[in-house]
C-alpha positions in Angstrom: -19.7 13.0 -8.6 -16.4 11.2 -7.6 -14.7 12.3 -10.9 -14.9 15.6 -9.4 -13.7 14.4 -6.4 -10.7 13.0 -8.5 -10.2 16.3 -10.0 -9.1 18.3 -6.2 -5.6 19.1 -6.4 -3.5 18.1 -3.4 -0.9 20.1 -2.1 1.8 18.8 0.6 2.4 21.1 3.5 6.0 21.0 5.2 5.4 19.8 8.7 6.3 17.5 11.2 3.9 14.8 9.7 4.1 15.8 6.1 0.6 15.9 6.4 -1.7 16.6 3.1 -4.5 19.3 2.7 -6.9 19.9 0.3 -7.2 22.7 -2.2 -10.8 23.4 -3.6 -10.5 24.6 -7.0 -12.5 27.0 -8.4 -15.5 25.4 -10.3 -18.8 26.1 -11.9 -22.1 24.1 -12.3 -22.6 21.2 -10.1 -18.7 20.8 -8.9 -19.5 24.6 -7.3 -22.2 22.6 -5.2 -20.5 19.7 -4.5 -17.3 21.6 -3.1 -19.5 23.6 -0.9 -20.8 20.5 0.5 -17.2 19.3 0.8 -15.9 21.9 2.7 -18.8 21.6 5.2 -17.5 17.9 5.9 -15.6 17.0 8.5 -12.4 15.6 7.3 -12.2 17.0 3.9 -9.0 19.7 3.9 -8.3 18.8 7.6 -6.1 16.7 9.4 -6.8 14.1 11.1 -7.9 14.4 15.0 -6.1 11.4 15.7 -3.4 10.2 14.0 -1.8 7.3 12.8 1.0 7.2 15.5 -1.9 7.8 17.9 -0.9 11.3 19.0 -3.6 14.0 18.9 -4.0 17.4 16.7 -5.8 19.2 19.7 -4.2 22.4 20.8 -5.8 24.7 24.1 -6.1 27.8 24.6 -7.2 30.6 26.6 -6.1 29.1 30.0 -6.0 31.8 32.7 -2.9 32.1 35.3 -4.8 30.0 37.6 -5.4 27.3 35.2 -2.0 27.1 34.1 -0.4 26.9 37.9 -2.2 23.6 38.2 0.4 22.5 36.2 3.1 23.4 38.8 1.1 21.9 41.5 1.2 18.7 39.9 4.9 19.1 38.6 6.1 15.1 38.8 3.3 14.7 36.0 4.1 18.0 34.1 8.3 16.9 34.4 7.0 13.1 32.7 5.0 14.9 30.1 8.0 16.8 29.3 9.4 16.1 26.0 13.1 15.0 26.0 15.1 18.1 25.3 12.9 20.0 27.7 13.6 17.7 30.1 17.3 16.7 29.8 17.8 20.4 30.1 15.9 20.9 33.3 18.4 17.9 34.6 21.3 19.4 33.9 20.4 22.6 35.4 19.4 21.6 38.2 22.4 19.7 39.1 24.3 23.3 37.8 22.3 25.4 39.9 22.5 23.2 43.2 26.6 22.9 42.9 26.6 27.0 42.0 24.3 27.8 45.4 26.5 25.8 47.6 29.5 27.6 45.4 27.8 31.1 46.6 27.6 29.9 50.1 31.3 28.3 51.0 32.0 31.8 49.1 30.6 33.5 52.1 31.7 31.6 54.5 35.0 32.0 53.8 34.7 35.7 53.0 33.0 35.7 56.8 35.8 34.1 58.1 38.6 36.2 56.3 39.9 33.4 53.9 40.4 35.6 51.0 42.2 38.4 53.5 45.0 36.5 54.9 45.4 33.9 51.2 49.3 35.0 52.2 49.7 34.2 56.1 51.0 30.6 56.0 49.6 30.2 59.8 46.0 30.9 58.8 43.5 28.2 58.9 41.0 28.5 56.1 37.5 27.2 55.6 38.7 25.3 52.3 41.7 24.5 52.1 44.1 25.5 49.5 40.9 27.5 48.1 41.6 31.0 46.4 38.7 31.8 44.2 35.3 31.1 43.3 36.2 28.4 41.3 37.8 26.9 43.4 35.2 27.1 45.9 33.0 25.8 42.7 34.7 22.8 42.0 34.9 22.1 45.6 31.0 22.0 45.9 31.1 19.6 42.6 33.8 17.6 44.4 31.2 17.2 47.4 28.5 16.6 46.3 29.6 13.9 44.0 32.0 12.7 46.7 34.6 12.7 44.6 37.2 14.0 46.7 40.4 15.0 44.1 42.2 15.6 47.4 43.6 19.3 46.5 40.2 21.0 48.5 39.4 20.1 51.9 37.0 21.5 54.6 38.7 22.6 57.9 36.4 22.2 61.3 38.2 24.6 62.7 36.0 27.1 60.0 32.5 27.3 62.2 30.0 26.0 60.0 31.9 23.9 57.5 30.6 20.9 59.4 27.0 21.8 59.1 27.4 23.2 55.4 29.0 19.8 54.1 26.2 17.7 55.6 23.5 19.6 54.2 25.2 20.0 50.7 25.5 15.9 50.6 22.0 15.0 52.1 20.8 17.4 49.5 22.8 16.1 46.7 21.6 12.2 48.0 17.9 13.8 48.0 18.3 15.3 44.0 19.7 12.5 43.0 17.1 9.7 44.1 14.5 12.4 42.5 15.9 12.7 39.2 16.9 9.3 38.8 13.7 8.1 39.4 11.9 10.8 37.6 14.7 9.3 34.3 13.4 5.6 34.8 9.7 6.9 35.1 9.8 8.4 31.7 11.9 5.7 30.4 9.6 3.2 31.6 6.2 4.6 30.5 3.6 2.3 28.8 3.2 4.2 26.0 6.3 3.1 24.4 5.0 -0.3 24.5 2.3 0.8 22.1 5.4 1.2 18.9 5.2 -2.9 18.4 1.0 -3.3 18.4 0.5 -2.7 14.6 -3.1 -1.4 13.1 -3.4 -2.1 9.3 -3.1 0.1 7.1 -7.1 -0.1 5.6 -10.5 -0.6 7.0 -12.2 -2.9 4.7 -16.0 -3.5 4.1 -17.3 -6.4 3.6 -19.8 -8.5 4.1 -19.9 -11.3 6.7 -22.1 -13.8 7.6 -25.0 -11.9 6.1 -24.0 -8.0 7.8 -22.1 -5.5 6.2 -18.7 -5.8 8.5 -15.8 -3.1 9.1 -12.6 -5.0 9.5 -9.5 -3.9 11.0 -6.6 -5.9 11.2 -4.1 -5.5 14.4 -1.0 -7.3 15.7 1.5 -7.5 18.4 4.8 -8.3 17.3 6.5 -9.0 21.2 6.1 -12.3 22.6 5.2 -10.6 26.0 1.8 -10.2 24.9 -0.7 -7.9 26.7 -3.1 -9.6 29.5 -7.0 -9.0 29.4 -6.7 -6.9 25.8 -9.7 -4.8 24.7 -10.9 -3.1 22.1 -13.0 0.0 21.1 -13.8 2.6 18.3 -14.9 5.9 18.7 -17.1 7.8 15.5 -16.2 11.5 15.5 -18.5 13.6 13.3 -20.4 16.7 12.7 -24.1 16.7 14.4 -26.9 19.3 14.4 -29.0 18.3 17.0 -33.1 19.2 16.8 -32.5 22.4 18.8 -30.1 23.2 15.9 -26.7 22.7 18.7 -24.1 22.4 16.2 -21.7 19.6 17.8 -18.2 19.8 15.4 -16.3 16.8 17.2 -19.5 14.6 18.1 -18.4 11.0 20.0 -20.3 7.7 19.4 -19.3 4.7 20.9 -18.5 1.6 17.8 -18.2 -1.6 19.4 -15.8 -4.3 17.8 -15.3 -7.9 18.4 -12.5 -10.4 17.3 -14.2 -13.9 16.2 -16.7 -14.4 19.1 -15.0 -13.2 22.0 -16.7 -9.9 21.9 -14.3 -6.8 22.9 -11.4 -9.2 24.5 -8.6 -9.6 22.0 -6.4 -12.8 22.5 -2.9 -11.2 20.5 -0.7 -14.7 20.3 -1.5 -13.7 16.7 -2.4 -10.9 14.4 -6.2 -10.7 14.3 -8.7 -9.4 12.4 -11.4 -6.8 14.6 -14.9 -6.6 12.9 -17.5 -4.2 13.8 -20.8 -5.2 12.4 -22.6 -2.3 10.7 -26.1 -3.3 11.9 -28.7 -1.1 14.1 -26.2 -0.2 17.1 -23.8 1.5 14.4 -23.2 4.9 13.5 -22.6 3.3 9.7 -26.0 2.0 9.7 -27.8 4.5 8.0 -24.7 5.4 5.4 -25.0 4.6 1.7 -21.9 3.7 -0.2 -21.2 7.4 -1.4 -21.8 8.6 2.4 -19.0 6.4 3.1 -17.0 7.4 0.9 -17.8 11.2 1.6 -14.7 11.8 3.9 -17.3 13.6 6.6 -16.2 11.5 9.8 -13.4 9.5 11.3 -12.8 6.5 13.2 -10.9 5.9 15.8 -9.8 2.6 16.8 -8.1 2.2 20.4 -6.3 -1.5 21.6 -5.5 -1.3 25.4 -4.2 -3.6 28.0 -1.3 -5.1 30.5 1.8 -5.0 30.4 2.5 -8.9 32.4 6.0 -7.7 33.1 5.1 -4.2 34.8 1.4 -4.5 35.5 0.8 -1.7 33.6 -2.1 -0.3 31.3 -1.0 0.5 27.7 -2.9 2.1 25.3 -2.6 1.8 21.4 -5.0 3.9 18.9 -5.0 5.6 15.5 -7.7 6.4 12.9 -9.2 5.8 10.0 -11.3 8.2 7.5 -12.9 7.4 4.2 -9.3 7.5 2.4 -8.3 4.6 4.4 -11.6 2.5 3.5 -11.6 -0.5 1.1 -15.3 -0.9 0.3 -15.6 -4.9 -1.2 -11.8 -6.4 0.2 -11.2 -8.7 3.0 -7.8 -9.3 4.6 -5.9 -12.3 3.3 -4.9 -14.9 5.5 -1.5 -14.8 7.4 -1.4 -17.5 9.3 -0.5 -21.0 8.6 1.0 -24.2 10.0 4.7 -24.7 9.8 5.3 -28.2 9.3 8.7 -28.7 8.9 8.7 -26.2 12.4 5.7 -28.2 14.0 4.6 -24.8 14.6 2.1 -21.9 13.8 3.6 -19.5 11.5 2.3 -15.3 11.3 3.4 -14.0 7.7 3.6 -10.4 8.7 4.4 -10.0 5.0 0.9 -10.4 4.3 -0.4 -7.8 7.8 -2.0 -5.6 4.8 -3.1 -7.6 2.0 -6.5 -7.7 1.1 -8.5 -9.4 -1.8 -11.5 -8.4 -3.4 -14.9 -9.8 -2.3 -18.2 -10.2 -3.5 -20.3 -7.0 -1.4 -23.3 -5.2 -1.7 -23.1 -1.7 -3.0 -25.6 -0.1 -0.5 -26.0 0.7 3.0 -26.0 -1.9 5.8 -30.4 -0.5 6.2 -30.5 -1.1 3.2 -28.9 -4.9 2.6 -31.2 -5.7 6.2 -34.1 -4.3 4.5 -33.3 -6.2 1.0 -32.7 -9.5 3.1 -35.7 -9.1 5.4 -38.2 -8.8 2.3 -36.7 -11.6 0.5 -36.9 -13.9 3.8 -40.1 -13.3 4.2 -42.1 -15.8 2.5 -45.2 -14.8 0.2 -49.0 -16.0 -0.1 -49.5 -19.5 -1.5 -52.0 -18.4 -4.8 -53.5 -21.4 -6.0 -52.8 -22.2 -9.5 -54.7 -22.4 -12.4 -55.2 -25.9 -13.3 -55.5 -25.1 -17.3 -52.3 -23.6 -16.8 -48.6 -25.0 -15.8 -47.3 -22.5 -13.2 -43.7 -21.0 -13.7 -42.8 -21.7 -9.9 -43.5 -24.4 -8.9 -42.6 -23.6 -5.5 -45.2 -20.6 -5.0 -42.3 -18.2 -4.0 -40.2 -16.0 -4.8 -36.5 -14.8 -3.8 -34.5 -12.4 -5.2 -31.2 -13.5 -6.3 -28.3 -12.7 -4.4 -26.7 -11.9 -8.3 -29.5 -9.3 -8.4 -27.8 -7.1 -5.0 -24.4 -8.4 -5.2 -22.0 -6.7 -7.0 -18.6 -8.1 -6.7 -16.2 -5.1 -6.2 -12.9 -5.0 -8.6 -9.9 -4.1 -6.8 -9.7 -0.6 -9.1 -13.7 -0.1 -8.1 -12.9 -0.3 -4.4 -10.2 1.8 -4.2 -11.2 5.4 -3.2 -10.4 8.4 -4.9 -9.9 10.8 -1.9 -7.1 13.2 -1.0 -4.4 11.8 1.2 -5.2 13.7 4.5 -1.6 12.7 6.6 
């Protein structure tokens, strides 16, 4: 079945994350079968949900007027959630449009007050001084509101209203400035920056540990400023058909994933390897090795904690499918002692190395099931005394050689289309 699955032909799309579908070709026999059930999968000729930079492939649509002012009425968060250039452009404009405004009104004040009728009368007193056009009005509202003050433009009192016009035109100024600066530090400052030096390896690998078929996932912080109170979580996303026959495309369950034995927390000094046991609380319980290697579901893996300088939460995630699984590797160690250094020493050389490991080739049921019955211990028979008995123990267990099968690197390696 997987040499057919070797045989798709991938074609790269030209897109922001040179992301890679799958083309089903046309076949006959049992690869027309097998493709159907491909295409009913979940992953299979799709991108990702998630992906590895932790930013999602979910698009809305359909919102009514309503639904879409809700955005305006919460316009601090929609201004943050702006990307850069959308944003950088609403700054400038609104500096432009404030200084034009102010522009239009000293216009009409000194239009009011005859400015522009008497620009020849060297005993008239004008609202601006020395002002002749609109530009010159214009770079007077620049001048201040910046309070920069060139010297060439000047208000007169003697002009009714200038008074009242510069002080609203500088509180106003004071007022958009303090706004956009802090709306700049806001969106320079947001946690989710801090997620670009928490690594995730590249693989998932499946192995077994201390009698349980274990996912691993390897993750890291490279700042010394690590995160306070660190968790961890995964998230299952497939395809379910409930009783009633709902059809549920993006279906949640909750995968819980520990670090050594200090269940969800996650101590980051050092890179560390997350394990999610595949036992009767997991989704994976149930899947045989082909299942898992079906490309039908993804997993995604999500790191969050505090920033200790800020106090704020950060979130990390990304996701894994079946082309990111290593069925029979284990990470390699990375850490060591440093003696010359007297200190511990992280190899981040080493973040995504794995080695081959001896793993069974069936489903974590299944290795429970196999390990139950050959725990269990059997019926004493009596022997026959004419006769010397094979075992002289009266038991029987089944060999670990007999379940085991130790995976090659070139065995583990799975032959499914690159999906990013």
């Amino acid at each position: 079945m997987w040499k057919s699955l070797s045989n798709l032909n991938l074609s790269r799309k030209k897109s922001d994350d040179a992301e890679q579908l799958v083309e089903f070709p046309l076949s006959s026999g049992d690869d027309t079968s097998l493709i159907t059930k491909l295409r009913k999968g979940y992953q299979l000729g799709r991108p990702a949900l998630v992906k590895k930079t932790g930013k999602y492939r979910v698009t809305y649509k359909g919102l009514s007027r309503a639904e879409r002012r809700s955005f305006a009425l919460d316009l601090f968060q929609t201004l943050i959630d702006l990307k850069w250039r959308w944003a950088s452009l609403i700054f400038v404009l609104t500096f432009f449009i404030v200084y034009f405004v102010f522009a239009v009104i000293w216009y009409v004040l000194a239009k009011a007050h005859g400015d522009f009728d008497n620009l020849n009368n060297p005993t008239w007193t004008p609202c601006v001084e020395r002002a002749k056009t609109f530009a010159d009005l214009m770079l007077f509202s620049i001048e201040t509101q910046t309070t920069i003050g060139y010297g060439t433009f000047y208000p007169n009192t003697s002009c009714s209203g200038s008074l009242l016009l510069v002080f609203v035109q500088i509180t106003v100024g004071f007022l958009l400035e303090t706004l956009l600066v802090g709306f700049l530090i806001v969106k320079l400052s947001r946690p989710k920056h801090r997620r670009h030096t928490l690594l995730f390896s590249e693989k998932a690998c499946i192995c077994k540990e201390d009698g349980e078929l274990c996912l691993e996932i390897r993750v890291g912080d490279l700042r010394k400023s690590h995160l306070v109170d660190t968790s961890s979580f995964g998230i299952f996303v497939s395809e379910k058909v409930s009783s009633e026959g709902v059809v549920y495309p993006l279906y949640q369950q909750q995968m819980e994933f520990e670090a050594h034995q200090m269940q969800d927390r996650v101590f980051l000094m050092w890179p560390l390897t997350i394990r999610h046991k595949i036992n009767e609380d997991s989704p994976l319980y149930s899947m045989t090795f082909d299942q898992m290697l079906s490309n039908t579901f993804e997993i995604i893996i999500i790191l969050e904690g505090t920033i200790e300088a800020t106090g704020e939460i950060c979130q990390a995630r990304t996701s894994y499918s079946s082309k990111d699984i290593v069925w029979g590797h284990r990470f390699v160690n990375m850490v060591d002692f440093d003696e010359d250094n007297g200190q511990w020493r992280a190899n981040f050389e080493k973040f995504n190395q794995t080695v081959p490991t001896p793993t069974p080739k069936c489903s974590g049921k299944q290795l429970s099931e196999i390990y139950g019955a050959s725990n269990k211990p059997e019926r004493t028979q009596v022997p026959d005394r004419t006769q010397v008995p094979d075992n002289i123990g009266g038991t029987f267990r089944r060999s670990q050689s007999q379940i085991i099968t130790p995976m090659t690197e070139e065995a583990s390696m799975t032959k499914i289309p690159d999906r990013r």
